[in-house]
C-alpha positions as CSV (number, residue, x, y, z in Angstrom):
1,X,9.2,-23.6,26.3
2,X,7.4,-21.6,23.8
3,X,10.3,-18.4,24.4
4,X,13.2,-20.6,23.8
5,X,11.9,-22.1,21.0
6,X,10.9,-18.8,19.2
7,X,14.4,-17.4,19.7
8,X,15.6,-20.4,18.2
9,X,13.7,-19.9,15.4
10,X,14.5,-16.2,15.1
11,X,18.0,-16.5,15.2
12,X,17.8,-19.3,13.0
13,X,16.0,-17.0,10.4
14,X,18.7,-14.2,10.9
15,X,21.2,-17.3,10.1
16,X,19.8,-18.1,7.1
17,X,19.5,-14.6,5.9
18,X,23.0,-13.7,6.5
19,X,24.0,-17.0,4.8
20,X,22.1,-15.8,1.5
21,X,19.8,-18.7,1.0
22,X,17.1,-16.5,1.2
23,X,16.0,-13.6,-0.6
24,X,14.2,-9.9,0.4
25,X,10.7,-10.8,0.0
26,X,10.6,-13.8,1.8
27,X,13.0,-12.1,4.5
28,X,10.0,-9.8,4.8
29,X,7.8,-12.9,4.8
30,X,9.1,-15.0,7.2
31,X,9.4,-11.8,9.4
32,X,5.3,-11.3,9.3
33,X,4.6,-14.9,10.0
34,X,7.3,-14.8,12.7
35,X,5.2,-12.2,14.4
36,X,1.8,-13.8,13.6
37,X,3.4,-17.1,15.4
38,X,5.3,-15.4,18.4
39,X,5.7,-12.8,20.7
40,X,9.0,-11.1,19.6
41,X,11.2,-11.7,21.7
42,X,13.8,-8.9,21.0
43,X,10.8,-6.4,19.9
44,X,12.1,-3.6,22.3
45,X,15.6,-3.4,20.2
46,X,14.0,-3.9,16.9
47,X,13.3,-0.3,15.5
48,X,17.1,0.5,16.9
49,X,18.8,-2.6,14.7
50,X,16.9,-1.4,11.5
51,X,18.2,1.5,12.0
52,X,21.6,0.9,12.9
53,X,21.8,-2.1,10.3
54,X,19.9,-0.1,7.1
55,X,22.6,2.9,7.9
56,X,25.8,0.0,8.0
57,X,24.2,-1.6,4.8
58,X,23.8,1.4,3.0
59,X,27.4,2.4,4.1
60,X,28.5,-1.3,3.2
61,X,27.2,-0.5,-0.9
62,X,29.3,2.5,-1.4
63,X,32.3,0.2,-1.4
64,X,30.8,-1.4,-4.5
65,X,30.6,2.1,-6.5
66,X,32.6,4.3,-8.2
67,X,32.8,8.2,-8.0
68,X,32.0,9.3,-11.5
69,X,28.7,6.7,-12.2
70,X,27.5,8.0,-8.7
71,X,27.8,11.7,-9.7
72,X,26.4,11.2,-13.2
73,X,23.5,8.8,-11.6
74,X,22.7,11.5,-9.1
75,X,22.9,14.3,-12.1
76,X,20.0,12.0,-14.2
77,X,17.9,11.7,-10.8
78,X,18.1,15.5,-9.9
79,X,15.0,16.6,-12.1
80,X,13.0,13.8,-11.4
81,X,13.8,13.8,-7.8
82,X,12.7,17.8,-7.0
83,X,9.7,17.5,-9.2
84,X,8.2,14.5,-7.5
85,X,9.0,15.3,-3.7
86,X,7.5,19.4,-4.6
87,X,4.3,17.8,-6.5
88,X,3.9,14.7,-3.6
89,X,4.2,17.3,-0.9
90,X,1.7,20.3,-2.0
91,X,-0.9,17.5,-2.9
92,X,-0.7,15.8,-0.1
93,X,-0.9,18.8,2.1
94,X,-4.0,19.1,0.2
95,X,-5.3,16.2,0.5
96,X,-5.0,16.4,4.4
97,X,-7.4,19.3,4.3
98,X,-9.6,17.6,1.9
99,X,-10.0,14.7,4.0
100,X,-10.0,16.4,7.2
101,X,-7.0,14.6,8.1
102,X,-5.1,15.3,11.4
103,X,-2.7,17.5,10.2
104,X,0.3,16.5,12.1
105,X,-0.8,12.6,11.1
106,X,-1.2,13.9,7.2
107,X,2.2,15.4,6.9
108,X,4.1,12.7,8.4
109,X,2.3,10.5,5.8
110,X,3.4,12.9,3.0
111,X,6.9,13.3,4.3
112,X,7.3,10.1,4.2
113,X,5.8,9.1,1.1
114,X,7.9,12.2,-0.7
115,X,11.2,11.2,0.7
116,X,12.3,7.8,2.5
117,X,9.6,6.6,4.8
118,X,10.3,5.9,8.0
119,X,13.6,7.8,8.1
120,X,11.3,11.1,7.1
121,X,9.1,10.6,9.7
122,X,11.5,9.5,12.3
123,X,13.1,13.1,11.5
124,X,10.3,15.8,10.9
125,X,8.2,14.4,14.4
126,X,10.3,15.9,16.5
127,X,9.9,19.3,14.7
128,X,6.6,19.2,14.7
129,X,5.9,17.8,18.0
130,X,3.9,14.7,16.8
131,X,2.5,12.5,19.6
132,X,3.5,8.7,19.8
133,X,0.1,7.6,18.4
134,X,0.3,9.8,15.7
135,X,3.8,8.5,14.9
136,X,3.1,4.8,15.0
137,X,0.5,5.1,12.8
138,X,2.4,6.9,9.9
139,X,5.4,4.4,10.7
140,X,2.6,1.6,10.1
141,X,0.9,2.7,7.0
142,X,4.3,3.5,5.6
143,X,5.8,-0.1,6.8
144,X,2.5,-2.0,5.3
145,X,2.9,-0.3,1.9
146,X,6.9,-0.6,1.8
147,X,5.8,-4.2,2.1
148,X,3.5,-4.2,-1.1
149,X,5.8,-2.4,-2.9
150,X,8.9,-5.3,-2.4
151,X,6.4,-7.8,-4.2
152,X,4.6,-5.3,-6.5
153,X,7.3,-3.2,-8.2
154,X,9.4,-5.8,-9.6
155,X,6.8,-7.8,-10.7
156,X,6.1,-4.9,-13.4
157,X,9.3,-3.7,-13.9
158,X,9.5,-6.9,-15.7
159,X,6.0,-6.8,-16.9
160,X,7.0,-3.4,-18.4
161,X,10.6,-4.6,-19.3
162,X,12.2,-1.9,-17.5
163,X,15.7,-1.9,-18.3
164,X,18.2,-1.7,-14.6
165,X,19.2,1.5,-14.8
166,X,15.0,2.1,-15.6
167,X,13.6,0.0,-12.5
168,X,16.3,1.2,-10.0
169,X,15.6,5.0,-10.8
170,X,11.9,4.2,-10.5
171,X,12.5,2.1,-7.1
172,X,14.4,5.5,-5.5
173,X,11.6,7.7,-6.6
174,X,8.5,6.0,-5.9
175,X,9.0,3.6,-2.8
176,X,9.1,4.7,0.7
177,X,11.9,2.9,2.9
178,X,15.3,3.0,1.5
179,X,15.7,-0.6,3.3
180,X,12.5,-1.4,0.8
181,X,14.0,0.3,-1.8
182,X,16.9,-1.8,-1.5
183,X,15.6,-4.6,-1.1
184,X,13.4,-4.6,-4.2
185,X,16.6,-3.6,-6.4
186,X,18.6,-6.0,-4.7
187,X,16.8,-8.8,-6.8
188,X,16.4,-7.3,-10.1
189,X,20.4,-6.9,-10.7
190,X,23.2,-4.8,-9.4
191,X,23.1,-1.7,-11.8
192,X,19.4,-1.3,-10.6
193,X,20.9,-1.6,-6.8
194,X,23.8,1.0,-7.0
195,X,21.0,3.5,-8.9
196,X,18.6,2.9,-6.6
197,X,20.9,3.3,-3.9
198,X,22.4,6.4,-5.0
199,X,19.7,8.3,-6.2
200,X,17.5,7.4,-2.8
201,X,20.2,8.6,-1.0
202,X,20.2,12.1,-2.8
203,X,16.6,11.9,-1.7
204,X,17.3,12.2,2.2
205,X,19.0,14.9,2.0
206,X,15.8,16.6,1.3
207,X,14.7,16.1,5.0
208,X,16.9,18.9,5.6
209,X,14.7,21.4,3.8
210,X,11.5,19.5,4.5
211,X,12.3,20.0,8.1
212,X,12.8,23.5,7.4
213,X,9.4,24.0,5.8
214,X,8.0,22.2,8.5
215,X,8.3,24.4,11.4
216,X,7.0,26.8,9.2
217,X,4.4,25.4,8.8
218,X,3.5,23.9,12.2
219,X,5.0,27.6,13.5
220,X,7.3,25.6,15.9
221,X,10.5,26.6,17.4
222,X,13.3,26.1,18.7
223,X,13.5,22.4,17.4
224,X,16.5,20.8,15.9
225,X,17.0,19.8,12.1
226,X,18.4,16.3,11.9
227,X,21.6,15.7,9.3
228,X,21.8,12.3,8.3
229,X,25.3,11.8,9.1
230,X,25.3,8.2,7.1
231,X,25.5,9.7,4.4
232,X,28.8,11.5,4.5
233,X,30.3,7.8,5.8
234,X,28.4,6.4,2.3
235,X,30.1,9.1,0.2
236,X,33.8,8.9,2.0
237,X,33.3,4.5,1.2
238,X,33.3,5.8,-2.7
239,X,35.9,7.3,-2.5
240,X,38.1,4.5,-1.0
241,X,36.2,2.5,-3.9
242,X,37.0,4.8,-6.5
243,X,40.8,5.4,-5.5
244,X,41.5,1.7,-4.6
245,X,42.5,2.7,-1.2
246,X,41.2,-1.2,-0.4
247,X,42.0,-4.0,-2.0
248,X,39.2,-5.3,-4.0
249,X,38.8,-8.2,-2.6
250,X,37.8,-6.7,0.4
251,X,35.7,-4.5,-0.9
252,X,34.1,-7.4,-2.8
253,X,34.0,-9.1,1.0
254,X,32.4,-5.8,2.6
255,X,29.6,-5.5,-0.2
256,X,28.7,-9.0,-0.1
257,X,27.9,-8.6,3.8
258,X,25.9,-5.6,2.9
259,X,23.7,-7.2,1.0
260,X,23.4,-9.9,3.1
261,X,23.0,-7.8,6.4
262,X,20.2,-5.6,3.9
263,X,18.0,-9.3,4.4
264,X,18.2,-9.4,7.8
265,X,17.3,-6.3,8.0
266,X,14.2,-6.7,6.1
267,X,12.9,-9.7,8.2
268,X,13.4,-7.4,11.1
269,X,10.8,-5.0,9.5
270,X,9.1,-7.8,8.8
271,X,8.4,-8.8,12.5
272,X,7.5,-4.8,13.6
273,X,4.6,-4.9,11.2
274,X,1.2,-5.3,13.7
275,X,-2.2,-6.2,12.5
276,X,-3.4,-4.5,15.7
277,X,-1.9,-1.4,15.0
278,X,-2.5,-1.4,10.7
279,X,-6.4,-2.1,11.6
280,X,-6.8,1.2,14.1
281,X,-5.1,3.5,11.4
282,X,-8.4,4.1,10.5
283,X,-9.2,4.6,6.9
284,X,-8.9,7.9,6.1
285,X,-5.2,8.1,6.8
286,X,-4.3,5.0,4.9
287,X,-6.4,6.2,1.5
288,X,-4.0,9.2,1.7
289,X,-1.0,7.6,1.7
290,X,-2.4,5.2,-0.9
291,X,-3.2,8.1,-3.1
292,X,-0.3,9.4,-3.1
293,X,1.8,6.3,-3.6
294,X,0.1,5.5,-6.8
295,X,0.7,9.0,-7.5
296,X,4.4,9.4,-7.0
297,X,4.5,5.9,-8.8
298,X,2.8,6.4,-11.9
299,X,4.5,9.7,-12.5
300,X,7.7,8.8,-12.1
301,X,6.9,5.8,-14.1
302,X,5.1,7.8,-17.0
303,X,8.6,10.1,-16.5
304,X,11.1,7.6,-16.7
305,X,9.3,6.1,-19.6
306,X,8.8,9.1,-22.0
């Protein structure tokens, strides 16, 4: 009785969230408390439809953007966005020393920390041979603080009065996930959403060099360097934006399921998050990805501003 009932309830969740009565952070909420409740009953395909859905949502936004703001957006992130993943990435390899960190465990953290969580991670494991433990616990620390950061980081852009273009620059930079990253924009307006989205977007394509520089590093071979493909299918939906190709009413249509299908995918995160597996991090491994959070996020913060 308990199993029907707590499908019910999760689809009934999803339903709402696709219906837009609900918002990202208590997407992410009701996902937590789902799992708190009940056994997930669809755990085994829930990593696969946040990926699957964050890549069709991101895809889903390009039709709401046009080719010259993207271009110039990307142009204004560039500086920011080289400085901050080169500074993240030689102190958190650092750091890992330091703090006699697994090695493997503390550049997973970094990766994803300097580029887009657990995306980052997902693609430098492989490369570096990570085991499973070691990748479900960078996966969980990253998860936990892309949590915080949905709550925390609009609560002082608006504290700060950070202007749209201000927060969703900030958002790109200094949050993990893009599905947090996202999400956190979604609410603040959509001029902070399309930066956000764009200039986060620029940022995975750094995985290709970090991958690079990781089997350097780690003196691994052989292993192949994964392209987010996605990204091509988000570029080639601005230009059917920008050259009208659709009509814009269904364009209009196809960002509007975005968004929505952007919630769902958040309570999905929600409900992978594990209080078992967040409390055998340890907490060595979570201080580091703390540090360098606050790091990434007050100079990129202290850099927008000034």
């Amino acid at each position: 009785m308990k199993v029907i009932l707590s499908k019910i309830i999760y689809i009934l969740i999803v339903v709402l969230a696709f219906s837009g009565l609900i918002n990202s952070p208590t997407a992410l909420i009701l996902g937590f408390g789902y799992t708190l409740l009940f056994n997930n009953p669809f755990k085994a395909y829930s990593h696969k439809a946040i990926n699957y859905f964050l890549k069709i949502s991101v895809v889903g936004l390009g039709f709401g953007m046009l080719l010259k703001e993207t271009l110039e957006t990307s142009k204004d992130g560039m500086s920011l966005t080289i400085l901050s993943i080169f500074l993240t990435i030689t102190l958190g390899l650092i750091l890992t020393r330091l703090m006699k960190i697994d090695l493997k465990l503390g550049h997973l953290i970094t990766s994803g920390t300097a580029i887009c969580g657990g995306s980052a991670i997902a693609a430098i494991s492989p490369v570096i041979k990570a085991k499973g433990k070691t990748i479900s616990i960078a996966l969980g620390i990253v998860f936990l603080l892309n949590s915080l950061a949905l709550f925390i980081f609009p609560t002082i852009g608006h504290a700060l009065n950070l202007t749209q273009e201000q927060f969703g620059l900030w958002c790109a930079v200094a949050i993990h996930d893009t599905s947090s990253v996202v999400g956190a924009a979604l609410g603040y307006g959509d001029e902070a959403l399309r930066i956000a989205t764009t200039v986060k977007l620029s940022r995975t394509l750094w995985i290709i060099p970090l991958s690079i520089l990781s089997i350097f590093i780690f003196k691994t071979k052989g292993q192949k360097v994964k392209i987010p493909y996605f990204i091509i299918l988000f570029i080639a939906a601005i230009f059917i934006n920008s050259f009208h190709i659709l009509p814009e009413s269904a364009t209009s249509t196809i960002v509007l399921i975005a968004k929505r299908l952007l919630i769902i995918t958040l309570f999905l995160v929600g409900t992978t998050i594990s209080i078992t597996d967040l409390k055998a991090t340890g907490l060595k491994p979570l201080s580091l990805a703390v540090i360098l959070w606050v790091f990434i996020s007050i100079f990129s913060l202290l850099y927008i501003l000034n």
